[in-house]
MIMI-72602 format. One record per residue (C-alpha): residue number from 1; residue in three letters; x, y, z. Coordinates in nm, 2 decimals, m for minus. Layout:
<rs>
     k     r        X        Y        Z
   NUM   ALA        X        Y        Z
...
</rs>
This chain:
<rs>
     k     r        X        Y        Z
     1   UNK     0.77    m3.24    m5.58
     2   UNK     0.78    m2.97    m5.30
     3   UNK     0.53    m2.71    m5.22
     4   UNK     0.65    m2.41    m5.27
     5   UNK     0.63    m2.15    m4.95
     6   UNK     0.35    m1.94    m5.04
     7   UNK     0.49    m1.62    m4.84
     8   UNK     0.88    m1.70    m5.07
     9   UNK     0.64    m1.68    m5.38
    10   UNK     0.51    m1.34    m5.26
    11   UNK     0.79    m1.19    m5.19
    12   UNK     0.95    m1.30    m5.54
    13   UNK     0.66    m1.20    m5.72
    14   UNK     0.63    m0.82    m5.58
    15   UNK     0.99    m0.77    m5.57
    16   UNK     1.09    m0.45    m5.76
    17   UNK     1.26    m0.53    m6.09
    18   UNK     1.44    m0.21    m6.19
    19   UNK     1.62    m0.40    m6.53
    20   UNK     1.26    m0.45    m6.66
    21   UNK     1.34    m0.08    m6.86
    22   UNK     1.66    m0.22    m7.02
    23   UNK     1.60    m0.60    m7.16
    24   UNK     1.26    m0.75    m7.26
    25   UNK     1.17    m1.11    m7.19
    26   UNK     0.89    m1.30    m7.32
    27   UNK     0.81    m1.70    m7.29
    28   UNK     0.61    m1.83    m7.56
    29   UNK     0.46    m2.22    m7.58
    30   UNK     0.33    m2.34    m7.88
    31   UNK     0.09    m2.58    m7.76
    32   UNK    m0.16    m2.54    m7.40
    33   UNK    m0.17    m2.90    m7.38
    34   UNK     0.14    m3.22    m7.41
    35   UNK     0.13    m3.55    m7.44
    36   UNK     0.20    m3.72    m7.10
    37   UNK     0.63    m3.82    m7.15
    38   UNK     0.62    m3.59    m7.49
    39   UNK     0.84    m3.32    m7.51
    40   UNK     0.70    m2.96    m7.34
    41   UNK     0.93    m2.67    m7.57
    42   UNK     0.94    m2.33    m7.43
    43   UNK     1.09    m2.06    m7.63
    44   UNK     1.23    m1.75    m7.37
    45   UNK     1.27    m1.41    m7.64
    46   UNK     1.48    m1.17    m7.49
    47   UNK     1.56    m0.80    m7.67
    48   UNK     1.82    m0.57    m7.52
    49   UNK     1.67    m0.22    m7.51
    50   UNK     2.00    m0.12    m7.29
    51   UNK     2.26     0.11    m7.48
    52   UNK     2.48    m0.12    m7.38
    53   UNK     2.61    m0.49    m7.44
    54   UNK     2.45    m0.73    m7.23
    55   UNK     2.63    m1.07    m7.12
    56   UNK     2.47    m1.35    m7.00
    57   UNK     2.68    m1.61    m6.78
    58   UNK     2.65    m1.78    m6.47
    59   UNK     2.63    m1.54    m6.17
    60   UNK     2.79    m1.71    m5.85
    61   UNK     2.76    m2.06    m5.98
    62   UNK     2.40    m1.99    m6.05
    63   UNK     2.32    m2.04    m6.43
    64   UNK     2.20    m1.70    m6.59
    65   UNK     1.85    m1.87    m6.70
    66   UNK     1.62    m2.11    m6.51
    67   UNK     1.23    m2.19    m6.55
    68   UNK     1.02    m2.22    m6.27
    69   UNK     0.81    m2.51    m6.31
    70   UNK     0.47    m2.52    m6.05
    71   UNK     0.17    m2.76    m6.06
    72   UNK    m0.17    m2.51    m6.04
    73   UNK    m0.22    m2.63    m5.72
    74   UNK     0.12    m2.46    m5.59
    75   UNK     0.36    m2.74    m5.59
    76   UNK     0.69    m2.67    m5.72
    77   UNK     0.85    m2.89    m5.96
    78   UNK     1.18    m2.91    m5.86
    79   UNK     1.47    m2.96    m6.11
    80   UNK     1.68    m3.33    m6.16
    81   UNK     1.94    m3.08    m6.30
    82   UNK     2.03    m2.73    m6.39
    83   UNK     2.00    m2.57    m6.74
    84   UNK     2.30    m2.62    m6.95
    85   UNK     2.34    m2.25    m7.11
    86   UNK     2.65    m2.12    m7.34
    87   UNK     2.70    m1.72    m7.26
    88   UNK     2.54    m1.48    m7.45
    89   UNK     2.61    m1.15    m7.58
    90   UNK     2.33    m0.94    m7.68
    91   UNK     2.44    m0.60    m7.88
    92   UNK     2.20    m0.30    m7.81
    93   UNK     1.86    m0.36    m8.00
    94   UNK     2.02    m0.73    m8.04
    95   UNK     1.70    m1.02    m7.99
    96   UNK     1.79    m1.36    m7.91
    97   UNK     1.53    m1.68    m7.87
    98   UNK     1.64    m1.97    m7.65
    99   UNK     1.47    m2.32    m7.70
   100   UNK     1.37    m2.51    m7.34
   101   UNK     1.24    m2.87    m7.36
   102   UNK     1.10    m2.89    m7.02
   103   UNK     1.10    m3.27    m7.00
   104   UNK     1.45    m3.35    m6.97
   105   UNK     1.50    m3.14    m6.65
   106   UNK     1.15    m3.13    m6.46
   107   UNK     0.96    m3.43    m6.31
   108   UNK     0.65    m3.31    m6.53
   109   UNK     0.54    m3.66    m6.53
   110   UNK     0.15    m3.64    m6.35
   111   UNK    m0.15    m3.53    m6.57
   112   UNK    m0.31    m3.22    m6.48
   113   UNK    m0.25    m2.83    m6.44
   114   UNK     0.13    m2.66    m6.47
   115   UNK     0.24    m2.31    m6.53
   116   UNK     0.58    m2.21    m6.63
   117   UNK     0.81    m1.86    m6.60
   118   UNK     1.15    m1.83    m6.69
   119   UNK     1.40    m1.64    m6.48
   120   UNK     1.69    m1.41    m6.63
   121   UNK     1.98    m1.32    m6.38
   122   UNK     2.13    m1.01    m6.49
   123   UNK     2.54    m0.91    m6.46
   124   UNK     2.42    m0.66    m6.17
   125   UNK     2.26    m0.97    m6.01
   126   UNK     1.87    m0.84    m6.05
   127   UNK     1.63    m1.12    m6.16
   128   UNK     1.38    m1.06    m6.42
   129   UNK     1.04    m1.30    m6.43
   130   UNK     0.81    m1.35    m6.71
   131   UNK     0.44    m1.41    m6.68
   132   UNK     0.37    m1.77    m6.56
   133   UNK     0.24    m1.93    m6.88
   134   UNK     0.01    m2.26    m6.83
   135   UNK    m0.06    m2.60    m6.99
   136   UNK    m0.19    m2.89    m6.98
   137   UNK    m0.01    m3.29    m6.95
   138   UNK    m0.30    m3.54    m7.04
   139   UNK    m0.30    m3.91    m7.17
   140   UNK    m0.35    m4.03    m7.53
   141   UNK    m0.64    m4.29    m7.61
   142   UNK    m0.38    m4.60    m7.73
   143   UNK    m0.51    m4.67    m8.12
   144   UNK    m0.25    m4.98    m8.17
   145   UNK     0.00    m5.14    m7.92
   146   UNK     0.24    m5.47    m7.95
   147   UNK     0.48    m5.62    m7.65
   148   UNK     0.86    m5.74    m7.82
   149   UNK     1.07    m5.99    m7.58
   150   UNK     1.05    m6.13    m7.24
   151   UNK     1.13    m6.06    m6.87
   152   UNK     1.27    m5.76    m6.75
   153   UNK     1.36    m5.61    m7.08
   154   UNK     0.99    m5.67    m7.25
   155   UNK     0.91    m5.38    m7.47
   156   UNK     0.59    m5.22    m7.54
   157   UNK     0.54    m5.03    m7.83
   158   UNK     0.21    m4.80    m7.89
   159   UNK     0.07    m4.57    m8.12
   160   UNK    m0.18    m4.30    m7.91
   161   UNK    m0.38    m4.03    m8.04
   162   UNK    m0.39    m3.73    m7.88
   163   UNK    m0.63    m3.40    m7.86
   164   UNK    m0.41    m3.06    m7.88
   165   UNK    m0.70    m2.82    m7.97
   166   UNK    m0.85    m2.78    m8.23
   167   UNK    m0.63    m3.09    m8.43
   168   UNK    m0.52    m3.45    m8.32
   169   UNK    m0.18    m3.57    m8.32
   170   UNK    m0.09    m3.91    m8.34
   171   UNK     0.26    m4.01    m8.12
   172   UNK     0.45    m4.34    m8.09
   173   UNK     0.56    m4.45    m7.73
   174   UNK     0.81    m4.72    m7.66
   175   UNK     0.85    m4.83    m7.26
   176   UNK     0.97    m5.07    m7.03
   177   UNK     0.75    m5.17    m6.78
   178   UNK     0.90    m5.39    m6.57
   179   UNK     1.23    m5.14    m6.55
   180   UNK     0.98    m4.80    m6.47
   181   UNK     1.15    m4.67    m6.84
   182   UNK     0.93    m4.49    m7.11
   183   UNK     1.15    m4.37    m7.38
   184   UNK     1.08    m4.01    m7.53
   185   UNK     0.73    m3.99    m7.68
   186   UNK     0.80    m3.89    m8.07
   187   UNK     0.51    m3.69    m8.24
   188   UNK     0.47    m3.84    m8.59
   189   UNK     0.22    m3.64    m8.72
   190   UNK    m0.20    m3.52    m8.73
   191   UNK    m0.41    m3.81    m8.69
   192   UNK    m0.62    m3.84    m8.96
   193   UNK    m0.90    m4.19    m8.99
   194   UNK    m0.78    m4.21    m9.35
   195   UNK    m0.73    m4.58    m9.28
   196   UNK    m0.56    m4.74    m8.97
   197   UNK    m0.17    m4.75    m8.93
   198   UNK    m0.01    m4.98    m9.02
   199   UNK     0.32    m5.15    m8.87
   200   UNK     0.61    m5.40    m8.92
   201   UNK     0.94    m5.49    m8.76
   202   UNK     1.26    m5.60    m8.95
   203   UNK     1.53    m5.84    m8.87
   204   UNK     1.74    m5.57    m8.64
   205   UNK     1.39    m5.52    m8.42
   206   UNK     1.29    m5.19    m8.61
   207   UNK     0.94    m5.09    m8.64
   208   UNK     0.87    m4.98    m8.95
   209   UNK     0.55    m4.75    m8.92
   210   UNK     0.32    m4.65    m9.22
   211   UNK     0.00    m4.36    m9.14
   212   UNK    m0.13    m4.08    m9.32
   213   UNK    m0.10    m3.74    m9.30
   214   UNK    m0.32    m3.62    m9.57
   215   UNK    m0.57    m3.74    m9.82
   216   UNK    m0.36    m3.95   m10.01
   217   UNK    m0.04    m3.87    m9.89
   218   UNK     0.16    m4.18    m9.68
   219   UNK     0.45    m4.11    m9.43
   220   UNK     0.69    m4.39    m9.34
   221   UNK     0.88    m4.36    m8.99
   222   UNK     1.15    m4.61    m8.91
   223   UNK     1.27    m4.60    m8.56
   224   UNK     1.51    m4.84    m8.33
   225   UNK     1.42    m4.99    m8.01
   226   UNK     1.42    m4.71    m7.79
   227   UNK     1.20    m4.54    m8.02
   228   UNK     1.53    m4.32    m8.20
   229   UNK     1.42    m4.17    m8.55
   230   UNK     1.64    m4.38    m8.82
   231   UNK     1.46    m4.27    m9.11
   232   UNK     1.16    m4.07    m9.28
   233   UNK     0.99    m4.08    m9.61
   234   UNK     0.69    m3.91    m9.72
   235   UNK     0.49    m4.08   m10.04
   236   UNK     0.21    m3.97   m10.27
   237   UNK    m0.05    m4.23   m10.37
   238   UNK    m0.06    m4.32   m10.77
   239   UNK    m0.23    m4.58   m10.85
   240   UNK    m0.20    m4.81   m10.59
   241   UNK    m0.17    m4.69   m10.21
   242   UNK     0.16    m4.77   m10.04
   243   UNK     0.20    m5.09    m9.85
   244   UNK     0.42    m5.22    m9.57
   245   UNK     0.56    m5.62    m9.63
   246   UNK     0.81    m5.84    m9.48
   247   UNK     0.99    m6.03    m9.72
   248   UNK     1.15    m6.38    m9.63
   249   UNK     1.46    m6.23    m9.52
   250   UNK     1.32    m6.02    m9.25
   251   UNK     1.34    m5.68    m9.47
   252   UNK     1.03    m5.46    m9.46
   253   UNK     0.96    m5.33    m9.81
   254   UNK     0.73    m5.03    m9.93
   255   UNK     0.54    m5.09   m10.23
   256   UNK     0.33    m4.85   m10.40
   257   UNK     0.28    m4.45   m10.46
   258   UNK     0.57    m4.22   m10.60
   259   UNK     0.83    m4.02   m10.31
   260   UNK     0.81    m3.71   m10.25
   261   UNK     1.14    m3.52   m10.22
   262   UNK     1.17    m3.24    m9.93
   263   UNK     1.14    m2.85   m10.05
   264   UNK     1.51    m2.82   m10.02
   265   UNK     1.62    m3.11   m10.20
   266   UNK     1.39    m3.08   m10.50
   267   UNK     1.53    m2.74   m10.58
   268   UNK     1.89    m2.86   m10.54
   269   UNK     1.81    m3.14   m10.78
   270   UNK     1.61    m2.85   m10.99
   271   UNK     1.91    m2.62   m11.01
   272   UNK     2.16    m2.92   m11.12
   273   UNK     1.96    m3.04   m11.42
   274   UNK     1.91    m2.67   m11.52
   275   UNK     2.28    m2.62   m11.55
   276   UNK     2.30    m2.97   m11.79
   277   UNK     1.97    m2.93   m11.96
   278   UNK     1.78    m3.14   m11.82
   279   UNK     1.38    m3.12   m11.74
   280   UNK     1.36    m3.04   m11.37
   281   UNK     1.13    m3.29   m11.18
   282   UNK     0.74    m3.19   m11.10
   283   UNK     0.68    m3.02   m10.76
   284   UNK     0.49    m3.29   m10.56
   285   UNK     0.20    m3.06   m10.40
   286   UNK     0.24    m3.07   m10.02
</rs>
């Protein structure tokens, strides 16, 4: 990080901004506080309210979007690499919303106080700013952790919970700690003490992950070794809860409650046996 020259930040903040009339620019967050190594999403809504079209591109090799990323202390963040942005067209009266995960491109690493703005360059070269947003990077309390292998390449996987206000999410973390790596924290879902996780690896080294979400609804997450989503699979509890086991060929199996089909899928399935006559399956409540 480098501090950020506090008569610079002035001078950009009081600068007149004459395209402020003609396009509207927002950044939203949905969250004031992120798992330390989670992704941070910012969402930058723009509205044309030119008579005009407006397009977006780079503007002297300078991208047409940026965010500026500061600590609340005044240190800026400065970027490992530029925003990768398509051009944009935006018709008069046209809105657009752009999705920003901050944690691929900042060094938002250190728990504590940041604030974020985005930065539009305009075809006439003026540069708008949004309102500096701020939030929060804090650690999870680790409910569950296991090492896998040896040496260098010695794997730590962990479940964490972690306060967002007012709810609790619980997050899987897989690192390296003897290569400095921690592979993208993945949200799995609210923590609920419905019963503690449970876990189990197969053959190929894939955790197999069983935890609530609701009363008596189960959620099965299979990732890889880096932690990379393979599959998902929500169930209901009938009359025995779902179970995690290892079977003598290294297979994990579930046993117990019924699947629930996604939304989407149960009225595909709903629509075809309408068309041959058949009874369309109950709608599992969510």
């Amino acid at each position: 990080m480098i501090r950020f020259p506090s008569l610079l930040l002035w001078l950009l903040l009081l600068s007149p901004i004459t395209g402020w009339a003609q396009v509207d620019v927002r950044l939203e967050t949905p969250k004031t506080a992120y798992l330390q190594f989670s992704p941070i999403p910012f969402t930058v809504r723009m509205k044309n309210l030119s008579a005009g079209e407006l397009h977006l591109t780079e503007v002297n090799g300078q991208p047409w979007l940026e965010m500026i990323v500061q600590s609340l202390d005044g240190m800026l963040i400065k970027p490992e690499r530029p925003l990768s942005l398509p051009e944009k067209t935006l018709k008069p009266g046209e809105s657009t919303a752009i999705s920003v995960d901050l944690a691929p491109y900042y060094l938002v690493r250190d728990t504590g106080g940041y604030q974020a703005r985005a930065s539009i360059r305009l075809p006439s070269g003026e540069t708008l700013l949004t309102e500096s947003l701020n939030f929060l990077i804090g650690r999870g309390e680790v409910i569950w952790s296991v090492p896998r292998g040896d040496g260098k390449d010695r794997r730590i996987y962990s479940l964490l919970k972690f306060y967002e206000d007012p709810n609790v999410g619980l997050y899987l973390k897989v690192e390296v700690p003897e290569q400095n790596i921690v592979y993208g924290v993945r949200r799995l879902g609210p923590y609920l003490p419905l019963g503690k996780p449970t876990a189990e690896f197969d053959a190929q080294n894939h955790l197999h992950l069983l935890y609530a979400t609701a009363a008596g609804t189960h959620r099965i997450t299979v990732v890889n070794a880096d932690g990379n989503l393979l599959r998902e699979e929500t169930r209901q509890e009938g009359v025995d809860k779902p179970t995690l086991r290892r079977n003598e060929a290294g297979e994990v199996e579930i046993q117990g409650g019924t699947v629930m089909l996604p939304s989407s899928l149960r009225e595909r399935l709903s629509t075809l046996q309408a068309r041959i006559g058949a009874k369309a399956p109950p709608t599992a409540a969510p």
